[in-house]
C-alpha positions in Angstrom: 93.3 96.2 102.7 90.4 93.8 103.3 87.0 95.6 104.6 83.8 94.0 106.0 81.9 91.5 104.0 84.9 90.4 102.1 85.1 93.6 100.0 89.0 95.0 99.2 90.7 98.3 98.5 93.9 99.4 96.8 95.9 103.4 97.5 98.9 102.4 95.7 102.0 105.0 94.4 102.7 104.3 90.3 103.5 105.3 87.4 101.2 105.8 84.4 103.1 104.0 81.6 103.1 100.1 81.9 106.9 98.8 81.3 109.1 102.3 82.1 107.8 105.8 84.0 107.6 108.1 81.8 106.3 110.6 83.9 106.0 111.1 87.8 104.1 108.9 90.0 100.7 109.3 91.2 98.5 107.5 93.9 96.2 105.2 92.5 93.2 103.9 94.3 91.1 100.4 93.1 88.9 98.4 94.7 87.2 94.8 94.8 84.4 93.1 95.9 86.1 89.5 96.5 90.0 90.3 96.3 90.2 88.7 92.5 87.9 90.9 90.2 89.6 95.0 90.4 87.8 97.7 89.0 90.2 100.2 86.5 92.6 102.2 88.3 91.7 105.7 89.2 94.3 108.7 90.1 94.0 110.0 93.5 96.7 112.5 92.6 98.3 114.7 90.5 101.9 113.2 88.8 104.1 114.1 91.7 106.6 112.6 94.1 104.4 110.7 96.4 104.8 108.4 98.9 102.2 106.3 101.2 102.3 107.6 104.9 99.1 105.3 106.0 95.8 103.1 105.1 93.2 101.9 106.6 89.5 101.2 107.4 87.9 103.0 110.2 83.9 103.3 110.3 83.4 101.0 106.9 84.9 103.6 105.0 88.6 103.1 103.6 91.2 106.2 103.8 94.7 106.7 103.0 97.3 109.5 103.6 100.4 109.9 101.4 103.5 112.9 101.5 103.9 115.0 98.5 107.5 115.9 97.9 107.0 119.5 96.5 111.1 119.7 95.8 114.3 118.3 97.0 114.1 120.0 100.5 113.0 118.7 103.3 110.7 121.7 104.1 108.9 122.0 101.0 106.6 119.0 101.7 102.8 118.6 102.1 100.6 115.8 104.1 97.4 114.8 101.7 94.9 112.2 102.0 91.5 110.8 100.9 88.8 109.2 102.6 86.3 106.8 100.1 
């Protein structure tokens, strides 16, 4: 999402391993100062079954919320988020 001053930030759900996933996904954040230079990727999250519930920018600062499946049912879920 693009911020004030041209500035741009990444919450993003992946996996750690470049071609397959060998292991569960996290939620990665990155950010850029003109949408073509990223820094490194940095976990938000423990590996986990994740999944992006919102993003935005509110007050110049960027946030995002995501769901962590905690198992296969539907009850055993948890809403996280990060504000940066």
């Amino acid at each position: 999402m693009s911020q004030t001053g041209g500035s741009w930030t990444l919450a993003y759900p992946a996996c750690a391993g470049a071609f397959e996933c060998t292991a569960d996904h996290r939620i990665w954040y990155r950010s850029s100062i003109d949408g073509q230079h990223w820094t490194d990727p940095q976990p938000l999250t423990q590996p986990g079954s994740y999944s992006i519930v919102g993003t935005g920018v509110t007050a110049g600062r960027t946030w995002a919320i995501w769901q962590h499946d905690l198992s296969a049912s539907d009850e055993d879920r948890t809403i996280e988020g990060v504000v940066r």
